[in-house]
N, C-alpha and C positions, 0 to 999 in steps of 0.2 A: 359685519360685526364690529364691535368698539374695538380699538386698538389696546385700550387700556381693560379690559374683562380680565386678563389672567393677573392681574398684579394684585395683592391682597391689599387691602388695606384696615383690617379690623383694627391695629391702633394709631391710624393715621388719625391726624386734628380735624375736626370739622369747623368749616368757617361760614357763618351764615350772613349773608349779604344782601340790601336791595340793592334795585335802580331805580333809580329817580328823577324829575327832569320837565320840563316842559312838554306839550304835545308837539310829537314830530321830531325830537330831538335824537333819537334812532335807538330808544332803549331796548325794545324787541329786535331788533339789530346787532346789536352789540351781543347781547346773550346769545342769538341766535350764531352771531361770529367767534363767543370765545366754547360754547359746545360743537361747530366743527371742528374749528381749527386746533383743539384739544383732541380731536376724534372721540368727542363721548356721545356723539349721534349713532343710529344702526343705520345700514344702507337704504333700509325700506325707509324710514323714516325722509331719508334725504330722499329719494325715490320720489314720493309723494309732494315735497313743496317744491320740487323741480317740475312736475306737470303741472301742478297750481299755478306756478309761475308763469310757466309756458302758454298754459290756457288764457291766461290773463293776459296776453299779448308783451309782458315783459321779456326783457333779455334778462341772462343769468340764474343765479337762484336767489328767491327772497327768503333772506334767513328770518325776517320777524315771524315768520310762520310756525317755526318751531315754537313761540311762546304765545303768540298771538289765537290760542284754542278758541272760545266762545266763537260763535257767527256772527254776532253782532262786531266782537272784534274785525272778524276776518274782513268783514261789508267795509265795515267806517275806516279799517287801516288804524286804528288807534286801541290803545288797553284798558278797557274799563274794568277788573276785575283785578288782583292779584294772583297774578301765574307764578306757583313755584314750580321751581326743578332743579334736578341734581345732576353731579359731575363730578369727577376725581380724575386723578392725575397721578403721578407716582408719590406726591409729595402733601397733601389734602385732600378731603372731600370737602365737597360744595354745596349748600342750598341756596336757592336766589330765588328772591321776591322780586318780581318784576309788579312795581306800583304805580298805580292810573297818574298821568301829567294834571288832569281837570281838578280845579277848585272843589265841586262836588261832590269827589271821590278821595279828599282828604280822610278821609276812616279809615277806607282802606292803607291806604301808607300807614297811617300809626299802625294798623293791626301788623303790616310788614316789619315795619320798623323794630318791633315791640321786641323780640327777640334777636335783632342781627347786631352783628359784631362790628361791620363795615358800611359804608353808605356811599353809592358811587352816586354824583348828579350829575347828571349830563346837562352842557353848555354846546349848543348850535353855534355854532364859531360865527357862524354869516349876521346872528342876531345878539349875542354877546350876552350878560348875565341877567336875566328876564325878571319877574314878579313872579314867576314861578319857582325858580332859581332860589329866590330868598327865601320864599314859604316852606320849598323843603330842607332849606339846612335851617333855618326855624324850625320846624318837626324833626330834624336831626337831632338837634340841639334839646327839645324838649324832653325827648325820651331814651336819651344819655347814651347812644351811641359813642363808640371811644373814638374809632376813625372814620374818616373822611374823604373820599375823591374825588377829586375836582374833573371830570372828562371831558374836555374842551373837543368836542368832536365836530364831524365834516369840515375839518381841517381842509382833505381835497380840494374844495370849495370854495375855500381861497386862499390857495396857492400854497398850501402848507407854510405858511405865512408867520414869521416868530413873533413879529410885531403884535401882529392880532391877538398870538395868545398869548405874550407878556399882558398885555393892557386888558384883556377878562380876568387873567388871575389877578391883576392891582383891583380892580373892579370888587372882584369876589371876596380879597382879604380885607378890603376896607368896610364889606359888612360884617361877613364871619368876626371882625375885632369886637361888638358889640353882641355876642354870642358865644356861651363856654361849648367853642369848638377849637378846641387843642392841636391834634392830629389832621393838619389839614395835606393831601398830595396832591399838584396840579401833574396832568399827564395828558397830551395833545393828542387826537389820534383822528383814524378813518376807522367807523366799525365796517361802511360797506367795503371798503378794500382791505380793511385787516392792518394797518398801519397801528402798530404799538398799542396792540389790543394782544395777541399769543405771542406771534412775531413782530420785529420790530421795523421791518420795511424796510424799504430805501428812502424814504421823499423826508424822512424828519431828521435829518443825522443832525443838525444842529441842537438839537434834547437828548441831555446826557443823562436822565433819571432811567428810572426803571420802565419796564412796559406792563401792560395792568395785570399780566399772569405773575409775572415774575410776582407782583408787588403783594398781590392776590396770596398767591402759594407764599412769601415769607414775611409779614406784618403780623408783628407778634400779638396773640390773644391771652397766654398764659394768665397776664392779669386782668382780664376784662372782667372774670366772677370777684368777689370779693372774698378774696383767702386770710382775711385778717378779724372780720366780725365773726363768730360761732352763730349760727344759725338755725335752727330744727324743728320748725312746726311738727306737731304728733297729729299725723292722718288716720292712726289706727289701734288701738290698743290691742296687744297679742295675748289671749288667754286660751291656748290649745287644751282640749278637754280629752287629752291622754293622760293615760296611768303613767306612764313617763316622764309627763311634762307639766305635772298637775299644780307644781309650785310655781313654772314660769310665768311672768309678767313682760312684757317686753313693748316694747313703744316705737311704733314702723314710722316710717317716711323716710323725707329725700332730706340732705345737709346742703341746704338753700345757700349757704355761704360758710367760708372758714372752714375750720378743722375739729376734730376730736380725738383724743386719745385715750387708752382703758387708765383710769385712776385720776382722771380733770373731774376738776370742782363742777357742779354744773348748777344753775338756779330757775325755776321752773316758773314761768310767769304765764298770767297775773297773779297766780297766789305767793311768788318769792319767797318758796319754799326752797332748800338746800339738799343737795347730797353729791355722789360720785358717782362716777361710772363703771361699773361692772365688767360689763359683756360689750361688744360690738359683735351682729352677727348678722352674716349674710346668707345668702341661696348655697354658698360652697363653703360656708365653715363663718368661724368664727377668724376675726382679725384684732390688730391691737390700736390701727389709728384708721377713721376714716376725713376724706375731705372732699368739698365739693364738687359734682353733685350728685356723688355717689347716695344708693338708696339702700339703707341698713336699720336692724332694730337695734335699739339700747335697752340694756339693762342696768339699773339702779339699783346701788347698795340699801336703798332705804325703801320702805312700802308708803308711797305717799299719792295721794287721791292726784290722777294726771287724767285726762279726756282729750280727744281728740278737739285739735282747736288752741291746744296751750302748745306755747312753748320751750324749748331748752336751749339755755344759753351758759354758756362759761361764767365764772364769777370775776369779778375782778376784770373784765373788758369793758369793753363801751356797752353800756346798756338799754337796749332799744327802749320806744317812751312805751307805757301802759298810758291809756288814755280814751277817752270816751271823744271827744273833740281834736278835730284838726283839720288845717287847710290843708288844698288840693288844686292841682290843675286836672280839670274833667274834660275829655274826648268826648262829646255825645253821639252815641250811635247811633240813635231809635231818631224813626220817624219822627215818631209821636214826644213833643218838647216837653223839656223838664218843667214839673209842676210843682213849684216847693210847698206846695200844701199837704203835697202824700207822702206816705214813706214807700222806702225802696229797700234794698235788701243789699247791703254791702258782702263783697268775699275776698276776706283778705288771706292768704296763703290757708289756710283749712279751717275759718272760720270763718262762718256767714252770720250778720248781725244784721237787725234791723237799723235803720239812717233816715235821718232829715236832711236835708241839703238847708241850713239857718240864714245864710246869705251866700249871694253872687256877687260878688267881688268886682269883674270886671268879663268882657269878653274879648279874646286878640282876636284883632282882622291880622289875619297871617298875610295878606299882603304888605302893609304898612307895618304891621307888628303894633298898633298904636293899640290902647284899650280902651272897651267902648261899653259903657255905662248899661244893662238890659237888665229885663226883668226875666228874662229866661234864656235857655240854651236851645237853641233846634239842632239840627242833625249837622253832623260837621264842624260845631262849635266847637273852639276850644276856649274856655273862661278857668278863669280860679275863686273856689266857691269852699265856704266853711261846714264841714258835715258836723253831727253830734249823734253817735252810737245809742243804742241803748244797755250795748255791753263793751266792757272795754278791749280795745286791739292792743297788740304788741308792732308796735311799729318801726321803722328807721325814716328818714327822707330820704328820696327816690336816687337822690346822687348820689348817697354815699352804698346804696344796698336797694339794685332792683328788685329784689325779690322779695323784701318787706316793706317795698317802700310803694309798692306797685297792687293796686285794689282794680273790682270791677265791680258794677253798678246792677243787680237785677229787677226787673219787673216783680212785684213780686203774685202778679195777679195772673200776667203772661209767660212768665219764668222767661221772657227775654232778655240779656244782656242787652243794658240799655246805653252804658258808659263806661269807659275806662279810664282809672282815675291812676295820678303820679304823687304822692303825700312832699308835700313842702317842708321847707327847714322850720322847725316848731317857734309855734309863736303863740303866746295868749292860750300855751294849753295847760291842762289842769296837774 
């Protein structure tokens, strides 16, 4: 049994992370080393990749087994798929995305990416900062991850070596400088032997930083949502049809960003209509402030035509654009290439609108990062391309507000999710 089972954690932080990294660089490794050595494995569990092991004529245990689930994984020894899993400790919980090294399986990362808080890339010390290396703190970077870790790992390898790992981090900051990645932390380590991955070892005493738990369990997230923009798409309009509650009106969803308090100004867009706030109410009563990303109904002092798909926002803040046009960096997910002659079906926080994609802009080779002139997207593509609604969104750009800055792309014939789109700082819109 886990060592950690009795210890509560209902308000402990949740910190969501991937890895990331070249193929071989030991990311199912590493996860596989910080849930032992945190003891958030069962016995059976460990049981089980101990005779995989053994069977396989290896010595020890292979800890990528624990993430490494698919068969196809298990065969090739590599991650094609995004493995999550969780862990805690006395001091947070944990979800990790373990996302595929391959070019090919660049979607997958962004889908990883989409929600973490952290981004650890794994650097193979023996091979130093790769073209892999760059593509994902480029995908770091793209979809505004706050932090960063640099994991200069199989350190053992050679020789726990300071030189080597000075000269990949000069390596890795002299790209990262052309990239808004802020929060960068270099951490040298062994995942197969555990060297400043839980514990800090013996073989690196010469690195006086943190080890990736410590770093892990205390890297502050508090401001990673944005507590400063008011936010509140309306998912649902509340008209209960009790003798009781027969005058309530109330307007459900989640506070995507920022705060609210009973008696704030609030303005309802697109129609920038005005009034105050009433009520906040929840599943256990009624409160006087809610904030991100707690999920509560509002009620308004004024009777004014609201539908699910509009928004509320505070008066007097920065006020996101209403707009039928705007650029975008698009993820394409779908097999089948984008075809700007049909429409698609955008979904931007609880409203879905029909879209054109008007022009493509360019496509990044995430290896070079250069832009390369196309007439379409195929699968894995990342390009920046201008859409036109046929109804207007409430938007922000994706840096300052993921949550309204951040769209996905439908099929609208397949109802497949085809792209995921990040909105650009506004330019040329209406």
């Amino acid at each position: 049994m886990s060592a950690v089972e009795n210890i509560s954690f209902d308000h402990a932080e949740l910190l969501r992370f991937i890895t990331a990294g070249s193929v071989d660089d030991g990311k199912s490794t590493l996860i596989g080393r910080l849930l032992h050595d945190s003891k958030s494995i069962f016995e059976d569990q460990l049981s089980a990749i101990t005779h995989t092991t053994r069977r396989r004529g290896m010595e020890g245990v292979d800890l990528s087994l624990l993430t490494d689930g698919l068969q196809a994984e298990r065969e090739q020894g590599i991650t094609i798929d995004v493995a999550y899993r969780y862990f805690a400790t006395p001091k947070r919980k944990f979800i990790i995305a373990d996302t595929p090294g391959h070019e090919q399986y660049t979607r997958n990362m962004v889908t990883g990416a989409s929600t973490a808080n952290l981004a650890i890339i794994l650097i193979d010390a023996r091979k130093g900062v790769l073209t892999q290396s760059r593509r994902h703190a480029y995908l770091a970077s793209l979809v505004g991850i706050p932090h960063l870790v640099v994991a200069v790992n199989k350190m053992d390898l050679v020789g726990y070596s300071r030189e080597v790992f000075e000269q990949i981090c000069e390596d890795f900051a002299a790209f990262a400088g052309g990239l808004r990645l802020n929060n960068i932390a270099y951490i040298p380590m062994s995942a197969l032997n555990g060297d400043m991955v839980v514990e800090r070892g013996e073989k690196l005493g010469w690195y006086k930083g943190m080890a990736l738990m410590d770093l892990l369990e205390n890297v502050p997230i508090d401001h990673d949502i944005n507590l400063e923009d008011f936010r509140f798409p309306v998912q649902l309009v509340c008209r209960p049809q009790t003798e009781e509650m027969h005058d309530f009106r109330g307007y459900m969803g989640r506070v995507e960003s920022g705060s609210i308090s009973v008696g704030d100004a609030v303005k309802v867009l697109p129609s920038g209509l005005t009034s105050h706030i009433k009520e906040i109410v929840t599943y256990d009563g009624t409160i006087n402030h809610a904030v991100a990303p707690q999920s509560v109904t509002l009620t308004i002092e004024d009777h004014l035509d609201i539908s699910r798909g509009d928004m509320l926002v505070k008066t007097g803040g920065d006020i996101p654009w209403v707009t039928k046009e705007f650029e975008a960096m698009l993820c394409w997910l779908s097999e089948q290439s984008l075809d700007p002659r049909r429409k698609y079906l955008v979904k931007h926080t609880t409203r879905v609108v029909k879209a054109l994609v008007t022009r493509i802009d360019y496509r990044v080779d995430i290896n070079t990062l250069n832009h390369e002139v196309v007439e379409t997207l195929k699968m894995n593509d990342i390009g920046r391309v201008a859409l036109k609604m046929h109804q207007p969104l409430v938007c922000d750009q994706y840096q300052r507000n993921h949550a309204t800055g951040s769209f996905i792309v439908i099929d609208e014939v397949s109802n497949n999710t085809v792209a995921a789109g990040m909105i650009c700082p506004a330019r040329n819109l209406d």
